[in-house]
Backbone as JSON Lines, residues from 0, in Angstrom:
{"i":0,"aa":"X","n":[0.81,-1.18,0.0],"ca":[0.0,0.0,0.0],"c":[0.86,1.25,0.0]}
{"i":1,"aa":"X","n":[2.03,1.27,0.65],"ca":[3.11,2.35,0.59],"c":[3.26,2.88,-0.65]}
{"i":2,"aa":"X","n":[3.34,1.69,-1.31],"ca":[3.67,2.33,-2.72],"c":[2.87,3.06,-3.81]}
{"i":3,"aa":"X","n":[1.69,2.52,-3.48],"ca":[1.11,4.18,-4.16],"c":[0.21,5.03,-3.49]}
{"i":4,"aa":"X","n":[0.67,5.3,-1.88],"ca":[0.32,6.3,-1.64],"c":[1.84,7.5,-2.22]}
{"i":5,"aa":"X","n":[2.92,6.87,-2.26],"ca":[4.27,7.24,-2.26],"c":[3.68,7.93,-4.39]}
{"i":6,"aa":"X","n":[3.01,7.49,-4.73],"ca":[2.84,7.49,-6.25],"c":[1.46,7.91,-6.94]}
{"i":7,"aa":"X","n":[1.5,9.33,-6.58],"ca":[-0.45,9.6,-6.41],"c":[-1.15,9.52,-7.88]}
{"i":8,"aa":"X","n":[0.11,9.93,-9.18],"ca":[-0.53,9.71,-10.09],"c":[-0.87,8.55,-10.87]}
{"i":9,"aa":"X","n":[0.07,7.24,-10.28],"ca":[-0.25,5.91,-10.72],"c":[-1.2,5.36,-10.34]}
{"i":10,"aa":"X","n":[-2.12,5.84,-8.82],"ca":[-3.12,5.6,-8.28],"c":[-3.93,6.1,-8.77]}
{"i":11,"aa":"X","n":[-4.02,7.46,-9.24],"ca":[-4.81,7.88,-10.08],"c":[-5.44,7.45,-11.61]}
{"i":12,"aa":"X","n":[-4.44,6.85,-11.63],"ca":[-4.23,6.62,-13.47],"c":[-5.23,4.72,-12.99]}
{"i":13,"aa":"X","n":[-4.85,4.01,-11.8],"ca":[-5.51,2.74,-11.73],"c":[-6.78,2.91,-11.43]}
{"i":14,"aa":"X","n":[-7.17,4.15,-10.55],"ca":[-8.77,4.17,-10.44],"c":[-9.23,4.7,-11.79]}
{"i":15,"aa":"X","n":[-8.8,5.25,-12.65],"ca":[-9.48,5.75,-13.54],"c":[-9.62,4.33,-14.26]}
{"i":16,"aa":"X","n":[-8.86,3.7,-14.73],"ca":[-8.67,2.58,-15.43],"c":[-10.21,1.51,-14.64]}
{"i":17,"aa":"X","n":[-10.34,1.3,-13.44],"ca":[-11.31,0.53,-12.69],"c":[-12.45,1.34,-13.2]}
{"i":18,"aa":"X","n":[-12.64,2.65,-13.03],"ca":[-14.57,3.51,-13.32],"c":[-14.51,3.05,-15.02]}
{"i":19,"aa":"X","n":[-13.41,3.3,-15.77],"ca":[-13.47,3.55,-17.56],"c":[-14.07,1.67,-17.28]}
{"i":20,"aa":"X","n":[-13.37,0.91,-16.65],"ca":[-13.86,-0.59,-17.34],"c":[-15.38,-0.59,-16.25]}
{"i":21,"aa":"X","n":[-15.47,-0.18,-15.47],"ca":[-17.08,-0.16,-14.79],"c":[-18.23,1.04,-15.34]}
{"i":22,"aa":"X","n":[-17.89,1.59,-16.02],"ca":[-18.7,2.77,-16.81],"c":[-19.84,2.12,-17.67]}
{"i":23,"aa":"X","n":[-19.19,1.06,-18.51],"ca":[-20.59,0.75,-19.49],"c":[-21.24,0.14,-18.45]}
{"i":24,"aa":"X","n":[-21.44,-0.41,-17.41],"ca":[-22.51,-0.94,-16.27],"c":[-22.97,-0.19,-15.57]}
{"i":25,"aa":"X","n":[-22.61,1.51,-15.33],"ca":[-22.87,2.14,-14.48],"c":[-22.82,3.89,-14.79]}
{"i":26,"aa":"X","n":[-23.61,4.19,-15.89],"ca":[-22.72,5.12,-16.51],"c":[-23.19,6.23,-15.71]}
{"i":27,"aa":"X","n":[-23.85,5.92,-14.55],"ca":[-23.72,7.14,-13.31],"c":[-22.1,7.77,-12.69]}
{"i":28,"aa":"X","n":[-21.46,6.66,-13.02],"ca":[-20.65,6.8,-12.78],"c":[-19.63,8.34,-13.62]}
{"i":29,"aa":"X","n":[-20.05,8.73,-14.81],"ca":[-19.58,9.06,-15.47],"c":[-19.97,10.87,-14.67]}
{"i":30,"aa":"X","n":[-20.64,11.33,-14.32],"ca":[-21.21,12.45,-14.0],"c":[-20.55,12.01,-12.57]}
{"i":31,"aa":"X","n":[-20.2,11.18,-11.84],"ca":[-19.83,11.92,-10.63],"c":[-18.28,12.36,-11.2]}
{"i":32,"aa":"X","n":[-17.56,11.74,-12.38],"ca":[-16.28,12.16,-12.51],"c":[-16.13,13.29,-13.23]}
{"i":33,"aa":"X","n":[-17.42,13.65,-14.05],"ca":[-17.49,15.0,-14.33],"c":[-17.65,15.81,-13.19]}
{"i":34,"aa":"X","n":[-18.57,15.88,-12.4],"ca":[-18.76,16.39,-10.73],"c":[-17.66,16.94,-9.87]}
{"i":35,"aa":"X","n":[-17.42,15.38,-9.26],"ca":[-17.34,15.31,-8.33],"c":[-15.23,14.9,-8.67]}
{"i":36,"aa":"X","n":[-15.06,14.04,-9.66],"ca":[-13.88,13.93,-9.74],"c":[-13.76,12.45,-9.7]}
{"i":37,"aa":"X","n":[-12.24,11.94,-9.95],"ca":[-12.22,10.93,-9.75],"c":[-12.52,9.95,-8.41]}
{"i":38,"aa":"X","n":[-11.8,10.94,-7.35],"ca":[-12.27,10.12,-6.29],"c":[-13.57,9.86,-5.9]}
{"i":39,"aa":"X","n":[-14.19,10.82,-6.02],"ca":[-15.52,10.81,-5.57],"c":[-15.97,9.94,-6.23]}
{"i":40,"aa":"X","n":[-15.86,9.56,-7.7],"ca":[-16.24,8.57,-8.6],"c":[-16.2,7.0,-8.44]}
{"i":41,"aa":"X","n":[-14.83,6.91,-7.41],"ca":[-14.36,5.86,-7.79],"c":[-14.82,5.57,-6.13]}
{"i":42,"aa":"X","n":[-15.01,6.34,-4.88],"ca":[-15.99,5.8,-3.55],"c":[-17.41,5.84,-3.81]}
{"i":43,"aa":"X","n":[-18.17,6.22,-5.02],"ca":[-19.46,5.75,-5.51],"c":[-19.28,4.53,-6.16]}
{"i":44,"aa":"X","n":[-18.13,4.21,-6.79],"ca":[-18.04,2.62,-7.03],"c":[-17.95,1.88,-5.81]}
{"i":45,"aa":"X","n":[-17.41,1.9,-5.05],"ca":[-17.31,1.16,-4.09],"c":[-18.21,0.74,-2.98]}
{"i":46,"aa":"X","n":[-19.45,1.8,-3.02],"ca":[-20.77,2.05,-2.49],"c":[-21.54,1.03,-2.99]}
{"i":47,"aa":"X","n":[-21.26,1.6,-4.26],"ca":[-22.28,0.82,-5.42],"c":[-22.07,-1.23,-5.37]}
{"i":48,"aa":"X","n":[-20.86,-1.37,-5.14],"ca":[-20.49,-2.87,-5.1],"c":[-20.35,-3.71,-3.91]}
{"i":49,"aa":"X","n":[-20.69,-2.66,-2.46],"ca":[-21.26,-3.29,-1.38],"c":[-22.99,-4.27,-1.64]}
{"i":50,"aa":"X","n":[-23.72,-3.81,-1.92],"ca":[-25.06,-4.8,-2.34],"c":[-24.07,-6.32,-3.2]}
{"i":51,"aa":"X","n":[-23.58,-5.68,-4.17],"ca":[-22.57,-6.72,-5.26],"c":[-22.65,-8.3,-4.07]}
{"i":52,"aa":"X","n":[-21.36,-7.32,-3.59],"ca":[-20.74,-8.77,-2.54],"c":[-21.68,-9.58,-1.31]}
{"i":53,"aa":"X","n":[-22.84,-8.42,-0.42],"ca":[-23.22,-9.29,0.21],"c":[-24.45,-10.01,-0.87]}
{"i":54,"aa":"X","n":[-24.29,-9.86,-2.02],"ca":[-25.17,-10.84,-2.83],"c":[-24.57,-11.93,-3.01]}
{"i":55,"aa":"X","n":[-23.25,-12.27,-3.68],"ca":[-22.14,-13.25,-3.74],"c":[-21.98,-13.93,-3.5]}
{"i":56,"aa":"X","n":[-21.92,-13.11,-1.86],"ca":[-20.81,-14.02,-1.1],"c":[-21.66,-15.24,-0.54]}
{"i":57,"aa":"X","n":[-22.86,-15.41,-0.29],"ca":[-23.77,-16.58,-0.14],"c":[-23.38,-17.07,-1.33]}
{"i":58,"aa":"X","n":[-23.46,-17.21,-2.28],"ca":[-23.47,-17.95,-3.85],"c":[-22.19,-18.72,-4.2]}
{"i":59,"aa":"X","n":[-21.08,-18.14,-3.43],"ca":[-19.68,-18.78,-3.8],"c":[-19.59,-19.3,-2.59]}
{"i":60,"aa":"X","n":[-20.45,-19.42,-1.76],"ca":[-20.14,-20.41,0.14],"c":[-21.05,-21.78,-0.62]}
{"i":61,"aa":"X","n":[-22.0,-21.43,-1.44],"ca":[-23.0,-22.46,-1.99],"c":[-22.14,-23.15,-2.98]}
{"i":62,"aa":"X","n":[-21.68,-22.35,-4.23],"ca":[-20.49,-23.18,-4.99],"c":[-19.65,-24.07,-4.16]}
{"i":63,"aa":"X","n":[-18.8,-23.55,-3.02],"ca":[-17.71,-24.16,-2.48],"c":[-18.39,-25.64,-1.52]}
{"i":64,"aa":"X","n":[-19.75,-25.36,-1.32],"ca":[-20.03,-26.52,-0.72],"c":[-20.48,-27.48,-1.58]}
{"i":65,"aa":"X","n":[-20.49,-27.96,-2.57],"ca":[-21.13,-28.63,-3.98],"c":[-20.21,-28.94,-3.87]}
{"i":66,"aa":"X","n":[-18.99,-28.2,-4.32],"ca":[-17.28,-28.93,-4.61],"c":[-16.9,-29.4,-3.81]}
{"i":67,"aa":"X","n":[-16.94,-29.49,-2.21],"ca":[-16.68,-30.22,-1.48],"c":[-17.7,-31.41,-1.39]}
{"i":68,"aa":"X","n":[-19.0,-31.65,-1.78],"ca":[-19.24,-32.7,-1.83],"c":[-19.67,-33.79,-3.08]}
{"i":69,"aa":"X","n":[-18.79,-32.74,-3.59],"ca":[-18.67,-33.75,-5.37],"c":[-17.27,-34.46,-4.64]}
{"i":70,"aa":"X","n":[-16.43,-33.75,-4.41],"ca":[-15.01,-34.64,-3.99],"c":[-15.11,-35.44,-3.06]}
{"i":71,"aa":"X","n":[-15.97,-35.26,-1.71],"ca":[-16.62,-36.04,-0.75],"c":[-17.2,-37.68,-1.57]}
{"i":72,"aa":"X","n":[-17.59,-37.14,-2.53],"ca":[-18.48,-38.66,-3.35],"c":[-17.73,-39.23,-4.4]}
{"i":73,"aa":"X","n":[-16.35,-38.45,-5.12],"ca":[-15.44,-39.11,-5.78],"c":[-14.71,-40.06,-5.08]}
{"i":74,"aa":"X","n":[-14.15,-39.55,-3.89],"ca":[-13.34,-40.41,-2.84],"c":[-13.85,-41.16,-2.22]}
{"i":75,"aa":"X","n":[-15.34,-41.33,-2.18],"ca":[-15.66,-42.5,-1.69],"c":[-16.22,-43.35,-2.47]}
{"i":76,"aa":"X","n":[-16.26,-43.44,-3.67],"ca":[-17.17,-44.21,-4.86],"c":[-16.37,-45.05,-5.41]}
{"i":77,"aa":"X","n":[-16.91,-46.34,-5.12],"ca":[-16.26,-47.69,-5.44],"c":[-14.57,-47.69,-6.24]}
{"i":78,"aa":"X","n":[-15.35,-46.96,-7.36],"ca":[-14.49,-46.94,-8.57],"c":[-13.04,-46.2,-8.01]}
{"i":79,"aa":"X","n":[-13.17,-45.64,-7.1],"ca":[-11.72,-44.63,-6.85],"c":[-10.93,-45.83,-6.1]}
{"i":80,"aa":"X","n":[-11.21,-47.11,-5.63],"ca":[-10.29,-48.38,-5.31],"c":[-9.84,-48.53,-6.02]}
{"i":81,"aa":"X","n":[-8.26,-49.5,-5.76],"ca":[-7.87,-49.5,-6.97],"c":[-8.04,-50.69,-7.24]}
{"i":82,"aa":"X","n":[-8.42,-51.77,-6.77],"ca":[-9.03,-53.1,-7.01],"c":[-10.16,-52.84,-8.47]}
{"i":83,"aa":"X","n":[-10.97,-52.05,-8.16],"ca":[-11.83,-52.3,-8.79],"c":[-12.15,-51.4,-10.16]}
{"i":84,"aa":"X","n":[-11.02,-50.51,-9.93],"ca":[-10.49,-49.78,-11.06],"c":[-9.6,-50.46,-11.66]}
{"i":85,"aa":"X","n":[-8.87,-51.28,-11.7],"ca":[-7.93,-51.81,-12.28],"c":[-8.55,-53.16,-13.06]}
{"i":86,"aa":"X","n":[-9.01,-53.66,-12.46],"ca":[-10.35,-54.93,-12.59],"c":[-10.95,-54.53,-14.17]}
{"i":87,"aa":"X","n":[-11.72,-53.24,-13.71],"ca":[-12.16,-52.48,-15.0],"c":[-11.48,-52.73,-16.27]}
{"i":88,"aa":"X","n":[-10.24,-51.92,-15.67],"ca":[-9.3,-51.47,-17.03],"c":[-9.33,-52.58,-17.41]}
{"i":89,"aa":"X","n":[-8.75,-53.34,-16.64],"ca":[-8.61,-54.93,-17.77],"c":[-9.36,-55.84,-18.41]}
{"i":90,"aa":"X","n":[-10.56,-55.57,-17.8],"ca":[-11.95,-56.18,-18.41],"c":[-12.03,-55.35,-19.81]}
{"i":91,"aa":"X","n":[-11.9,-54.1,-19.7],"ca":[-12.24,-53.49,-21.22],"c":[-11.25,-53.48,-21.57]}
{"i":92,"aa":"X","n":[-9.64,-53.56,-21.4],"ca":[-9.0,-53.62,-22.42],"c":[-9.18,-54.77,-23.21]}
{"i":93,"aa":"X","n":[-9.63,-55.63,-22.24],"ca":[-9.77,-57.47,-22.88],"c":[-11.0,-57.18,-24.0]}
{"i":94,"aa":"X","n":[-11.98,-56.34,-23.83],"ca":[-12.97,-56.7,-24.28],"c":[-12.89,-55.67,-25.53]}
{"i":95,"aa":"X","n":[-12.21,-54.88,-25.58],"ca":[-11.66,-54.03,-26.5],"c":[-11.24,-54.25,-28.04]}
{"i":96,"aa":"X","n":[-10.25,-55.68,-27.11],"ca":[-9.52,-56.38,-28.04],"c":[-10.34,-57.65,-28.75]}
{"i":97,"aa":"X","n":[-10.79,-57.91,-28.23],"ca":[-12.22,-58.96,-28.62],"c":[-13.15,-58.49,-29.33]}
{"i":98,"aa":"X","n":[-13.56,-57.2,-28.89],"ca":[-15.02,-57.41,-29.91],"c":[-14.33,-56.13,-30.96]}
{"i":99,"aa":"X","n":[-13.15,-55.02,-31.01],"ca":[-12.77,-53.87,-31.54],"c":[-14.45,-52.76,-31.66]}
{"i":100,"aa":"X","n":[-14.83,-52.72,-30.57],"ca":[-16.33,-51.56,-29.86],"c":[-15.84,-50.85,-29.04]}
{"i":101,"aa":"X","n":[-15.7,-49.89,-29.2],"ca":[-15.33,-49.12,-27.84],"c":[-17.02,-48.51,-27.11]}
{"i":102,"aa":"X","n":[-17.86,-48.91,-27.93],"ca":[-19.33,-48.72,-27.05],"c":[-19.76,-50.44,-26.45]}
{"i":103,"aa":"X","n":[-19.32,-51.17,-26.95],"ca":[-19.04,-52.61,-25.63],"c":[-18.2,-52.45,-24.85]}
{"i":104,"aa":"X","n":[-17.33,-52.46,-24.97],"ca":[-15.89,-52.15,-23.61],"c":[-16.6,-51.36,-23.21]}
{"i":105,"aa":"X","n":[-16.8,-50.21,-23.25],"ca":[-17.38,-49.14,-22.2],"c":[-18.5,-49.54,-21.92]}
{"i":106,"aa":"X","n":[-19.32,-50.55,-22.26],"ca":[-20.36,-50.92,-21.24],"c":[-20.1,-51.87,-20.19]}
{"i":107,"aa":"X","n":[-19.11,-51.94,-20.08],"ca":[-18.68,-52.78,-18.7],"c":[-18.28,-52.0,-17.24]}
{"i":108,"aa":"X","n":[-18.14,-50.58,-17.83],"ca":[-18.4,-49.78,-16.73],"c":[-19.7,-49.34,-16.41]}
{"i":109,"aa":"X","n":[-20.8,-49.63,-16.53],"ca":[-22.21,-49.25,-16.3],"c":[-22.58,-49.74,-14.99]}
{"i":110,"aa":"X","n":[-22.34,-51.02,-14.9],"ca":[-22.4,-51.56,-13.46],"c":[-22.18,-50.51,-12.32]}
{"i":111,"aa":"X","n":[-21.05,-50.71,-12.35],"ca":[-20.23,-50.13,-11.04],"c":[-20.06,-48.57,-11.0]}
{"i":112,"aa":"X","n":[-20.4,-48.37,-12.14],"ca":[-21.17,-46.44,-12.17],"c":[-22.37,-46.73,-11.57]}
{"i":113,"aa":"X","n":[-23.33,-47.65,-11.87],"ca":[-24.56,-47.24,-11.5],"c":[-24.85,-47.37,-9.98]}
{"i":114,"aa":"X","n":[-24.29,-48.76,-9.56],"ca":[-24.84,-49.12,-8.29],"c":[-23.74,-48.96,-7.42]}
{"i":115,"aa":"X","n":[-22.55,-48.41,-7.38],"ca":[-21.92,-47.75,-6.55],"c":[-21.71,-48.87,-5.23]}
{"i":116,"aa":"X","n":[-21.54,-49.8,-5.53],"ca":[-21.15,-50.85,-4.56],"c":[-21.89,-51.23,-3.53]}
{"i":117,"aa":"X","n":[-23.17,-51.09,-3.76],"ca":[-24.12,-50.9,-2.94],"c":[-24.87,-52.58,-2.78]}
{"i":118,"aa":"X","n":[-24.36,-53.69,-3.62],"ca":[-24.36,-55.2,-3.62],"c":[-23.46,-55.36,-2.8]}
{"i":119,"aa":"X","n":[-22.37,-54.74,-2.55],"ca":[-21.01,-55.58,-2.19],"c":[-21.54,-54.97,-0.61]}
């Protein structure tokens, strides 16, 4: 942060750069920098993108919990053994080579996609 308070016109030159790429969404924005100036312009952006985040930030706690329980259900789903991943591979490479289908070989994974070890 030292460094561009130490550098007022490079700070200047980056908020302008932030309102010019937030302008076509907000072109209120454009009259407070006629107004009011850049700064003033660029703490009405920042006004303006408080609603933004507490909208968000629920939405990316909701993303992050999906991804944790997609990985929660990769790591526990049959197929991530390596018994029974390996089993696989070799069943369809065998069957690969036998019938030359790669839509037969790949139906030998249908099983153990579908029912998730839920026999065993």
């Amino acid at each position: 942060m030292n460094f561009l308070q130490q550098r007022p016109r490079l700070k200047k030159v980056l908020m302008l750069l932030v309102l010019l790429a937030a302008a076509p969404f907000a072109l209120e924005l454009l009259i407070f920098i006629e107004f009011g100036g850049i700064e003033a312009a660029f703490g009405c952006l920042l006004i303006m993108l408080k609603p933004f985040q507490h909208w968000i930030s629920p939405k990316v706690q909701d993303v992050r919990e999906v991804f944790s329980q997609v990985m929660l259900s990769l790591q526990q789903h049959r197929l991530s053994q390596p018994s029974v991943y390996f089993g696989h591979v070799a069943a369809t490479t065998i069957m690969l080579l036998l019938s030359s289908s790669i839509l037969v070989s790949a139906c030998l994974w249908i099983p153990v996609l579908a029912i998730n070890g839920q026999i065993i």
